[in-house]
N, C-alpha and C positions, 0 to 999 in steps of 0.2 A: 578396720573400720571403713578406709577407702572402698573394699573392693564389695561392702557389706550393698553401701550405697549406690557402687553401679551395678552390684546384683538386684537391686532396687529399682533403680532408672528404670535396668533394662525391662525388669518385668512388668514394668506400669506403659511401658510405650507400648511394649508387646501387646498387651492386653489393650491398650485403646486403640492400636491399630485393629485389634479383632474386632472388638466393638464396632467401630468405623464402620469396618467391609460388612458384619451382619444386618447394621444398619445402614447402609448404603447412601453413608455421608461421606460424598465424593472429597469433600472439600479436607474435611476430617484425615480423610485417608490419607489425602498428599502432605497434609503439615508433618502426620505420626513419621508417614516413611520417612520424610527432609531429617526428622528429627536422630530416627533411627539408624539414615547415612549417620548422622554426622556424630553421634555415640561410636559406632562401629566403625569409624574412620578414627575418632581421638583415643582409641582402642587397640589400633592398630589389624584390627580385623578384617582381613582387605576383602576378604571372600564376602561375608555379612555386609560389608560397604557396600560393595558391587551390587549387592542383589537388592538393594533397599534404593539407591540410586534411580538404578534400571525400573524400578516402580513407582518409584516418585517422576519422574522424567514421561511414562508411560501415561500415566495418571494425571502430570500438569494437559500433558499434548491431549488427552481424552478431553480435557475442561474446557479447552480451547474452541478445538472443533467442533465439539458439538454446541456453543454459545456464538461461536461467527457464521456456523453453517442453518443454525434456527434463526439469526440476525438479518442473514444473505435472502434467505428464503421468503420469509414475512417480509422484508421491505421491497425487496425482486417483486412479486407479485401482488402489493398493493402499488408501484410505479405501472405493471403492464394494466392492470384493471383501469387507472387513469389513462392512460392511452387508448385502451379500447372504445371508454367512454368516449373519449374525445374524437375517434374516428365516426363514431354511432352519431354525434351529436355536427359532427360534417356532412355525413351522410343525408341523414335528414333534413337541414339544409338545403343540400342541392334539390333533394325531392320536393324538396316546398315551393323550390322557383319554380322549377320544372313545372308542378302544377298550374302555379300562376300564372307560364305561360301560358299552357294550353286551354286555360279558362278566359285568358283575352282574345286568344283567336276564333274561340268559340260563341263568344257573344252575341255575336250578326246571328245567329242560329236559331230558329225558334223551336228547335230540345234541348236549350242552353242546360233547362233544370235540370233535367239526366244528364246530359251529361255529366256535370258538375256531381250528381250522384255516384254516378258512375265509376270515377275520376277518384272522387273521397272514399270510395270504398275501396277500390284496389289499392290505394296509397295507403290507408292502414294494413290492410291486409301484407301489402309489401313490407311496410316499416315494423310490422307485427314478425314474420316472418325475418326481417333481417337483422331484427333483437334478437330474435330465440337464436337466429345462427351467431350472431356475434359474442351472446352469450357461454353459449357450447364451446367458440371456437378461447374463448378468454380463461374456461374451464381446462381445457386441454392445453393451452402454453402454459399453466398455475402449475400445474402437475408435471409437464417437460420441464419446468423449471425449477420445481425441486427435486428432481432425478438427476436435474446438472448439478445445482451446488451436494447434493447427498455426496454425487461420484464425486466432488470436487476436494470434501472433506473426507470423504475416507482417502481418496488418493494419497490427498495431505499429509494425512497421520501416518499411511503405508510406507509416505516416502522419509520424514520426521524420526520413525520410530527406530529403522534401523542406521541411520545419523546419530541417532541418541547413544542408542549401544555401544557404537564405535568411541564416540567420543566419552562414555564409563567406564571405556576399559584404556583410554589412552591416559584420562584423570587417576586412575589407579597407578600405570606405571611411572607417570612422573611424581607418585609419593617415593618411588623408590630411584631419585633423582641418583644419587650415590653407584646404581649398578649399571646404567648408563653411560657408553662413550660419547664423546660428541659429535659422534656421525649416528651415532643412534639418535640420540637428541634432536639432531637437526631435521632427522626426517621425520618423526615424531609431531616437530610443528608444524613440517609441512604438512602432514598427516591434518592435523588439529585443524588447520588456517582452511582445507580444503575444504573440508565439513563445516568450516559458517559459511563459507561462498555457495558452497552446497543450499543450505538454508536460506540463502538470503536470496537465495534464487529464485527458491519456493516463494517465501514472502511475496518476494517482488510480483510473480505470476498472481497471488490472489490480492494484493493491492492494487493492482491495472484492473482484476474483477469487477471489486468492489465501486473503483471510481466510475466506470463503465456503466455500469447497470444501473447506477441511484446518483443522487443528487448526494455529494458530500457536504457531512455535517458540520457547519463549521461552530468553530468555539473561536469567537472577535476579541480580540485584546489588545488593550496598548503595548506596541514593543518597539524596541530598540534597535534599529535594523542592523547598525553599526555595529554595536556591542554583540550582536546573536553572528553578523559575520565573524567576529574574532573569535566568540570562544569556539565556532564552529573548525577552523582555521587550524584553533590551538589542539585540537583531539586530531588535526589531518597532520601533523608535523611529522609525530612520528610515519606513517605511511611515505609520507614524501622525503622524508629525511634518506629512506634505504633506497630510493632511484637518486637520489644528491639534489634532487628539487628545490629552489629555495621558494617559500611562499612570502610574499612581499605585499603588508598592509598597509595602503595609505590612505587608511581611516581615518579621518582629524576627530579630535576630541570631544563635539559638539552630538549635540542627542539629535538622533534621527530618528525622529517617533513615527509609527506606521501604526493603523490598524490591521490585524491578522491573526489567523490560526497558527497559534506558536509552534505546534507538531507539525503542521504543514511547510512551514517558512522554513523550519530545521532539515525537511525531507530537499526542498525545492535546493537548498543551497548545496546540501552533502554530496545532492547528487550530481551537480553542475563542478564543485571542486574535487570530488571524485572521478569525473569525466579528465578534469584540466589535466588532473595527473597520470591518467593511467594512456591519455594519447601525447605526454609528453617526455621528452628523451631524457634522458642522465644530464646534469646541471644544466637544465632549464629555471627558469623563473614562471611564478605567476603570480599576476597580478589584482588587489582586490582594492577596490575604491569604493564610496558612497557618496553621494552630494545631492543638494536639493536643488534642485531647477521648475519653477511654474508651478508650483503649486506639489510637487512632484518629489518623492525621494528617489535615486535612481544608485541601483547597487549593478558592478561589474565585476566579471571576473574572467580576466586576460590569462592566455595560455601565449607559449609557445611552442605549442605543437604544427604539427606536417598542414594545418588551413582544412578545410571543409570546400572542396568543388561546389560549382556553379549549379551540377546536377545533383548533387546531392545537399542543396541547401532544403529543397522544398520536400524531403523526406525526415529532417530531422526530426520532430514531434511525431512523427506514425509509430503506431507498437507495431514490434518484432524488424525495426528495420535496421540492416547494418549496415552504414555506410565500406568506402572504399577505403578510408582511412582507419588503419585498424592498433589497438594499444602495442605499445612499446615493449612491454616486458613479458609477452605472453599475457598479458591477465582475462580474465574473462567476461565477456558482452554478451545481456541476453536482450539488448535493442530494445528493453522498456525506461528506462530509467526518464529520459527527457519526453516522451510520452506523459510519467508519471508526472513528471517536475511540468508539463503543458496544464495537465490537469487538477490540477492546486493552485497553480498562479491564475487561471480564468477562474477558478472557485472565488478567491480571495478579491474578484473584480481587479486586478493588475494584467501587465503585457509583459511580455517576453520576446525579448530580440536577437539574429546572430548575426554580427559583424565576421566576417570572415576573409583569412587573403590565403592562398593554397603556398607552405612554404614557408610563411610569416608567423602565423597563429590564429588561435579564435577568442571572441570577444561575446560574452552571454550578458544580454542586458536585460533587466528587470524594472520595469517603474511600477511604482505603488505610490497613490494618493498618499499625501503626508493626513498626518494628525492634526488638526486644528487642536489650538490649546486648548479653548473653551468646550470641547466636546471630550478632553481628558479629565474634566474632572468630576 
């Protein structure tokens, strides 16, 4: 009876995954395949897992890029079209003065009236002419500019897809945990652990894009700055547990309301406690406070890592920049992170600050306007 039924399953997934693919319901396709791992996984079918995986994972990563790369594109080039305008509309401008001058010096003249003809005709003619070029020229960065993010999202997925594979065939052999020794295992995760850093590298490259090129879209809410540090905090324990880190909160109990883009606030801090740890030695502390001052909520977060130089304080927020102080444990820096974390906190109208002693440690300060109560409710 059991096996009547998952000869059943299987054939009604099968068949709606056909269906799917003939009609070319992307979305369709990636649920049947999720569906169809995961049959052929509590089946023990490791070969049928695998390949159903590999096309679900293929198929999410296809959804992706092509919905942030047609996102990139349309907002990318209605930002330069407003620029262009805005150059067009300085431009002419200055030719307007321009004019005016030369029609006051011309007055005492008695062919004032030509000239002023004279004068008004070339000036449209110019500003006629430097439409149509500015036009053309706004035609031609629309079009370089979706050839960058195109190559940006295929690059994406080229680099994505063979990530994916790897880590389909490393989630297969850790089903078979049992034939594993534990030096197999261990490198295994290292294996595993490499490939999100891999990914997150990616990410990280097309989120400095994105903030880059457009005005980020904020979603304002009341939140809790205090409470979003800790449970932030609470998900870093473990990472900082395996260098003997200890993370040390003296958040008092009292609500620190802020307005803010809660996905932003959660990037801005990850990455500032990700920083603390990864330039901090083997039992270190760091340090996490919030407190209101002037109207002001102000969140910190104290390392005791190797200090940030004199010279390298005014490079911190630049992307792709690696200072001289470099992480503890080998980990890896692609010098966008605080770049990114600059670019969220000026979104959200807040500051960001670095206290720094070379030797001592570093201090990341954040003030953000508090929440008046009457505007919470």
């Amino acid at each position: 009876m059991k096996q009547r039924k998952n000869r059943t399953a299987e054939t009604m997934l099968l068949k709606s995954l056909d269906l799917a693919s003939k009609a070319n319901y992307a979305f369709e396709m990636k649920e049947t395949a999720k569906g169809l791992f995961e049959f052929y996984k509590s089946k023990n079918d490791l070969k049928n897992a695998l390949k159903y995986q590999l096309e679900y994972s293929d198929i999410k990563d296809s959804l992706f890029n092509a919905q942030s790369t047609e996102k990139i594109a349309r907002m990318t080039a209605e930002y330069d079209f407003k620029r262009e305008m805005e150059s067009l509309k300085y431009k002419k401008m200055a030719e307007e003065m321009r004019l005016n001058e030369e029609l006051r010096e011309e007055q005492s003249f008695q062919n004032s009236i030509l000239v002023v003809l004279v004068l008004t005709t070339l000036l449209a003619a110019s500003l006629g002419r430097s439409y149509y070029l500015l036009q053309n020229h706004n035609k031609k960065l629309t079009v370089l500019n979706e050839e960058k993010n195109t190559l940006m999202g295929v690059v994406a997925h080229d680099l994505r897809s063979p990530l994916n594979n790897i880590k389909g065939l490393i989630a297969l052999v850790k089903m078979e945990k049992s034939s594993l020794t534990p030096e197999q295992s261990h490198y295994f995760h290292l294996v595993d652990d490499t490939m999100e850093r891999m990914r997150d590298m990616i990410d990280r490259v097309l989120d400095v894009s994105v903030v880059e090129d457009m005005k980020v879209n904020l979603n304002l809410k009341k939140v809790d700055l205090g409470q979003t540090m800790n449970f932030v905090a609470g998900n870093f324990e473990l990472l900082a547990s395996k260098k003997s880190i200890a993370i040390q909160s003296n958040i008092d109990t009292e609500k620190h309301f802020i307005f803010a883009d809660y996905n932003y606030l959660l990037q801005v801090i990850e990455n500032l406690l990700s920083n603390a740890i990864k330039f901090s030695e083997s039992g270190k502390s760091i340090f996490l406070n919030v407190f209101q001052e002037d109207g002001s909520e102000t969140m910190i977060i104290r390392d005791e890592g190797p200090g940030i130089s004199e010279e390298d304080q005014p490079k911190l927020f630049t992307k792709f920049q690696k200072l001289s102080a470099k992480p503890t444990n080998n980990e890896q820096s692609t010098g966008l992170g605080l770049s990114i974390v600059k670019k969220f906190v000026d979104a959200m109208e807040a500051e960001i600050s670095c206290e720094s002693e070379v030797g001592v440690g570093t201090s990341f300060i954040v003030r953000f306007k508090s929440a008046v109560e009457e505007e919470l409710v």
